[in-house]
Each structure stands twice: as C-alpha cells, then as structure tokens.
C-alpha positions in Angstrom: 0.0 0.0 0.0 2.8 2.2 0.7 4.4 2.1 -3.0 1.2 2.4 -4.3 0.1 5.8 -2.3 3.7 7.0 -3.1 3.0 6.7 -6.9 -0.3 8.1 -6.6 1.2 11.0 -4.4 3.6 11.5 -7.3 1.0 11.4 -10.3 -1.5 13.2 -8.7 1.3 16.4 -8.0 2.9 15.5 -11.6 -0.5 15.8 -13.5 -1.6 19.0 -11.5 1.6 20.8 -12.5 1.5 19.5 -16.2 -1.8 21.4 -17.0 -1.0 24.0 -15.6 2.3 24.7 -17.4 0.6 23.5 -20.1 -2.0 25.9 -20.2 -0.1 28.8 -18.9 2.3 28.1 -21.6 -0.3 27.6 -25.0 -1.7 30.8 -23.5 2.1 33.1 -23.6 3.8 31.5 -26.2 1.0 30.8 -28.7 2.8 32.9 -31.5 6.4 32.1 -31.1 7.9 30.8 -33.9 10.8 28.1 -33.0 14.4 30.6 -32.9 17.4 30.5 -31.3 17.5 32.4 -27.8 18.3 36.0 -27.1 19.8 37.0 -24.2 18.1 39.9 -22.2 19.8 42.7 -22.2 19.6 45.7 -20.7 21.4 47.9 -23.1 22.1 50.9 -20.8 25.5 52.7 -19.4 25.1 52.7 -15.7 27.4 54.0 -13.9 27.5 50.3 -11.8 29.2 47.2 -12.8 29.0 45.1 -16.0 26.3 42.3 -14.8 25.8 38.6 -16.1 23.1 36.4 -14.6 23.5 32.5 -14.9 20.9 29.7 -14.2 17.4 27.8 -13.9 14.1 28.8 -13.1 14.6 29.8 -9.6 16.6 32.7 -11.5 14.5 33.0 -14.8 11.4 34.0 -12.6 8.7 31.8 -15.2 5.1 33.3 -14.7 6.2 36.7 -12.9 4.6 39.1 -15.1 3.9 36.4 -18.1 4.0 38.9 -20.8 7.8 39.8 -20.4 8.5 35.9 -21.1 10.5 36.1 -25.1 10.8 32.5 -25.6 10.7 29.5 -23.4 13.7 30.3 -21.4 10.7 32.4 -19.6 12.9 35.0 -18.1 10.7 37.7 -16.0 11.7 41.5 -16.2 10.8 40.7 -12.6 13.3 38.2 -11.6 15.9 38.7 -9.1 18.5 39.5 -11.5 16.2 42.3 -13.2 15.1 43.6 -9.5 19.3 44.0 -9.1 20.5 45.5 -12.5 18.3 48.2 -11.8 18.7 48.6 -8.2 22.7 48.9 -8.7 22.8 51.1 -12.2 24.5 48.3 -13.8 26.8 49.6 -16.3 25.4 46.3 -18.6 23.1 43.5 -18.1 22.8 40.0 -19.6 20.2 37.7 -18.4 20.7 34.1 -19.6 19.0 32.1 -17.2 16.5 29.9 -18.5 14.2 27.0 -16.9 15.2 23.4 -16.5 18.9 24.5 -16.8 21.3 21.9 -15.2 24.9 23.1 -14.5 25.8 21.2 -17.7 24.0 23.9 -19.7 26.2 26.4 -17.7 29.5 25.0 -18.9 29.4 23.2 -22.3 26.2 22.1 -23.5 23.2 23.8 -25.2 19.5 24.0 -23.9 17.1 22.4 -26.1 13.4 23.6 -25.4 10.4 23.8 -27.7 11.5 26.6 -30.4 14.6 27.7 -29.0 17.9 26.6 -28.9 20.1 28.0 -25.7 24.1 27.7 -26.2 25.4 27.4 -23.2 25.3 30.3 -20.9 29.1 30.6 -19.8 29.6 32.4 -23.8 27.7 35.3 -21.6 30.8 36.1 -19.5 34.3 37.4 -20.4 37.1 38.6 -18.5 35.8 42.4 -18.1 32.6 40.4 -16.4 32.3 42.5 -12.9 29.3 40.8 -11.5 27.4 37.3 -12.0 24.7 35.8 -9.9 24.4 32.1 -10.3 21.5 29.2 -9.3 22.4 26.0 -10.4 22.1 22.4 -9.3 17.9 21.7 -8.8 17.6 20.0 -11.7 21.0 18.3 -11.0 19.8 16.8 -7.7 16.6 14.6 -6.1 14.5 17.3 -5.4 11.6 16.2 -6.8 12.0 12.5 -5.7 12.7 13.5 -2.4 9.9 16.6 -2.0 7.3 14.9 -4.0 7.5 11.1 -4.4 8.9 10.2 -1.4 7.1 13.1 0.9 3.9 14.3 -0.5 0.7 13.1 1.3 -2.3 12.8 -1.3 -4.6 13.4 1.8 -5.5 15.8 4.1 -3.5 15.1 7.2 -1.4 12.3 6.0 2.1 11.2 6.9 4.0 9.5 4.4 6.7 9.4 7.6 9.7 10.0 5.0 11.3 11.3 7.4 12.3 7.7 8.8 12.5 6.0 5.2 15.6 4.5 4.4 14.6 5.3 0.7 14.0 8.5 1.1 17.6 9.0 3.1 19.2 7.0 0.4 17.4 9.4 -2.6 19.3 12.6 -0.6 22.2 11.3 0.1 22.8 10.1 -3.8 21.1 13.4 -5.0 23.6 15.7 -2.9 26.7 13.7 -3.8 26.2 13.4 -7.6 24.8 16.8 -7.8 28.1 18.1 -6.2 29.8 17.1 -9.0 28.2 18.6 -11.8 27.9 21.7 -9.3 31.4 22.2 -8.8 32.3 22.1 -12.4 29.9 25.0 -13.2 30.9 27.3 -10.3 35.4 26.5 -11.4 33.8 27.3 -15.4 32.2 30.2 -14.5 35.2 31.5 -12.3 37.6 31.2 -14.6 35.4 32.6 -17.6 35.0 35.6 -15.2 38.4 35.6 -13.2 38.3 39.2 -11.8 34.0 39.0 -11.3 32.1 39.0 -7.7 30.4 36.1 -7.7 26.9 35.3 -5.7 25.4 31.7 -5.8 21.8 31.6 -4.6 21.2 28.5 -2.5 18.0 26.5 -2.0 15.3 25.8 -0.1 12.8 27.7 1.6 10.1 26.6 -0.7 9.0 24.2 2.2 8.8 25.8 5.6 8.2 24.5 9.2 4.5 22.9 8.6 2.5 21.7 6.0 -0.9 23.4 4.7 -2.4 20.8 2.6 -3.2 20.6 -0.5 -0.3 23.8 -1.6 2.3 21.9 0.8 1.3 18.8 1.1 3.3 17.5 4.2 2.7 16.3 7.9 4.1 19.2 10.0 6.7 16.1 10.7 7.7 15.8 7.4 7.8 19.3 6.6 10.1 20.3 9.3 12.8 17.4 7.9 12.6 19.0 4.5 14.5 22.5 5.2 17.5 20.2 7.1 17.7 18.5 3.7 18.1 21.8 1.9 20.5 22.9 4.4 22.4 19.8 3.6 22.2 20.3 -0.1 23.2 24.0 0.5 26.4 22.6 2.5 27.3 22.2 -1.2 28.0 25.6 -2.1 29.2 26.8 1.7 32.1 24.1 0.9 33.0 25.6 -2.4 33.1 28.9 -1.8 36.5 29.6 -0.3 37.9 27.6 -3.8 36.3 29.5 -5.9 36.2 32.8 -4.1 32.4 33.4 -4.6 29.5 34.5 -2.1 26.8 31.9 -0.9 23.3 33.5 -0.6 21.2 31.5 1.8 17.6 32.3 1.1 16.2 29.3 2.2 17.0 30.0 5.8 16.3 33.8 5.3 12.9 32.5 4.4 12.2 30.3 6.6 13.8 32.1 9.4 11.5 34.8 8.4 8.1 33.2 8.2 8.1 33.6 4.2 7.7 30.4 3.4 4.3 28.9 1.4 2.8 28.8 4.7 2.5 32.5 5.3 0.3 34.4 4.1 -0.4 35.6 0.7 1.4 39.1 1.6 4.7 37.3 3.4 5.3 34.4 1.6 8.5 34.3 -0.5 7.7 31.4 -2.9 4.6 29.9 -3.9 3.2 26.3 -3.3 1.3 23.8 -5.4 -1.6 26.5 -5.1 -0.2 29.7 -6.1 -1.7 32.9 -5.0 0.3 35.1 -7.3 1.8 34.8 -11.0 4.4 32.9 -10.2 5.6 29.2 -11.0 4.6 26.6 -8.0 7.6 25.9 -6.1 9.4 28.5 -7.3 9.9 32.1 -6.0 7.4 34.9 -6.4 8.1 38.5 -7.1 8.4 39.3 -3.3 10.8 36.2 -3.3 12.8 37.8 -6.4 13.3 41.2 -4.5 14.0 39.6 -1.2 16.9 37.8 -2.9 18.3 41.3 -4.7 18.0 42.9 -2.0 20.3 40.4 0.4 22.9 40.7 -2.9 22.4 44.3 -2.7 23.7 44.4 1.3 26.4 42.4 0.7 27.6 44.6 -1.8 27.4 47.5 -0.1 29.5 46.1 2.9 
C-alpha cells in the first residue's frame, strides 16, 4: 500500500503541474515561432558594474509578469536578477538564465526547449565580467524524488513518515553527492570565464517551511520540518565551495524560513509559492516578493 500511495502522491502532484504549465504556456507562447535564444539585455550605461546572470528557473522568474516571457527560457523583467540590474545602475546586463537548466547547460552544453535553442550560458561572460549571480544544481539533484514522491501526502492530514525512510535518506544522500559534482564544475567554469567577477550563488530551499498546509504543501508538519534540514544539507554544497572558488553563498532558504516567508504564510509574506499559487508565479518556485527579497540580500552584501 505504501508504494502504491507513493506513486499516486507522485502522479497526482505531476499531473496537476503539467496542466497548468501547459495551459499557462499555450496561452504566452501561442505565437512564437521556433528561434534560437536571445539574451536579455539591458542595453544601458550605468554608472555600476557590468552584470551577467546565470541559471534555472529559480533565477529566470517563469510566470512573474507572463507577458515579459521572449521565448521559453521564460525569463521575467521581474526576476531577481532584473530587480538587481536596476537597483545597482549596472553599467550592462545579460540575463541568460533559463528554466530546467542543469549546471551542464552552464558550462558546455546547449539547452534544447520547444522553439529555442540556448548555447550554453558561460559564452555570456568574459574577463571584463564585474558581476554574476548564479543558481544552479535543482535539476541536478533529487529534489523532486525527495519533496514529491517520497514526501507528499495525497490526503488531508497524511504522513507518508519519509522522514524515517531509508529510501527517502538514500534518494538525498545520492542526489547531494552526484549533484556536487556537476555543481562544482559550473561554479570553477564560471570562475575562470570571469576571473576578476564577484560572484553570488543563490542556494536553496525555503520553498518548504516548518508545517505543511495541505493541499499547496502537502506534508505532515513532521515531514515538513525534515525537508529544510535536507536543503540545508544540499546548501552545504555551495558553503564548501566557496573559499575555492572565491564566490559569495546567498542562503535564502534560511532567510525565508527564518523569516516566516515560506508557502505557509500568508499571501502578503510568503516568498515562494506552493502547489496552489496565490500570485503569477511558477509553483515551487519564487514569487516576485521572493525575487526582491533575494536582490535585496545581494544588494547588502555589496554595499559592505
């Protein structure tokens, strides 16, 4: 019975988030043509720094005001990355990020999505690079089998208990280490394409928060609370790199969480959205307030 609820659990979330992508998609892109992608670009002369942004969805921004999307890489004008450019005058700005990016499509690899082909995203960055934001490694790691087919409750009040599953500790243990790998390589490619650039790498989590509210997190308060410790470990990730590779760690999963802005909150605090989204913004992912929050903690740090 237990396999069977866990692939229900898993359908159930899969099928929910298929037509709604689905629909949301027909709906933006209904006159694209298939291209090659364009990188956004700012084209101004601030008097800032010269500004590339790297990465997946959790950068892009998909859904935050729909009507900015170009092509399938669904970039927002309202992502993080945007939210920053402006905020800091940047002298140029070239968004690359796009969704499902793995850190593969960082270093060597294009991005193959329906009409457009993305080469990968390093060619953005040269030597006289001054700034990059990066985040990379989601789609690298177990995050869905460990959020939603091992930990997602199909009913009201349920407890898949995958807290104490030895599958479920196996999944994130495999995730982190092979996803480590492919992380690593992005972050030393995009150091030494950019050799003289700050670098910031935006961590995860925080799209699960201490409870569950059923059916937008659909968790056991018991199973909710292990999900940010297994962020935290998949964050350790990036906190180990970083003296390396000389680059920043942004930890906005425990800003979030720390801050009651997690799916949870309410409509007005929340940071990311859940299955059930109250604003335009991809499920799971961050919403707009999410995307400032995150230029915002870049922002201080630069100004230290």
């Amino acid at each position: 019975m237990r396999g069977k609820s866990a692939k229900s659990t898993s359908r159930v979330l899969r099928d929910r988030s298929v037509v709604l992508t689905g629909a949301l998609l027909a709906a933006t892109f209904a006159t694209v043509s298939p291209a090659a992608a364009t990188p956004e670009s700012s084209g101004s002369h601030g008097t800032g720094p010269r500004y590339v942004a790297l990465g997946d969805s959790r950068a892009a921004g998909p859904f935050i005001n729909p009507l900015s999307h170009r092509d399938m890489c669904m970039r927002s004008d309202r992502n993080y990355a945007s939210i920053l450019a402006d905020t800091i005058d940047a002298a140029s700005f070239t968004d690359v990020t796009c969704i499902a990016a793995q850190s593969k499509h960082i270093v060597d690899t294009e991005q193959r999505l329906p009409g457009v082909t993305m080469p990968p995203q390093i060619q953005a960055l040269s030597p006289d690079t001054e700034l990059v934001t990066l985040s990379i490694g989601g789609v690298d790691s177990n995050h869905v089998v460990v959020t939603r087919e091992n930990c997602a409750s199909p009913l009201p009040r349920g407890d898949r208990q995958c807290r104490d599953d030895d599958k479920t500790a196996r999944d994130a243990d495999e995730g982190i280490a092979e996803a480590a790998v492919e992380i690593e390589r992005a972050i030393a490619a995009v150091r030494t394409a950019a050799p003289s650039a700050r670098i910031f790498v935006i961590g995860h989590g925080g799209a699960v928060g201490p409870r569950g509210c059923w059916p937008s997190i659909p968790y056991s308060d018991a199973d909710a609370q292990f999900l940010p410790d297994y962020f935290d470990r998949f964050n350790q990730i990036y906190r180990d790199l970083a003296p390396r590779y000389g680059y920043e760690f942004i930890d906005i999963g425990r800003a979030a969480i720390e801050g009651g802005h997690d799916p949870c909150a309410p409509a007005a605090d929340k940071w990311f959205e859940g299955l059930i989204p109250t604003s335009w913004a991809q499920p799971g992912h961050f919403n707009e307030r999410g995307m400032q929050a995150v230029a915002d903690m870049i922002v201080a740090r630069l100004g230290d």
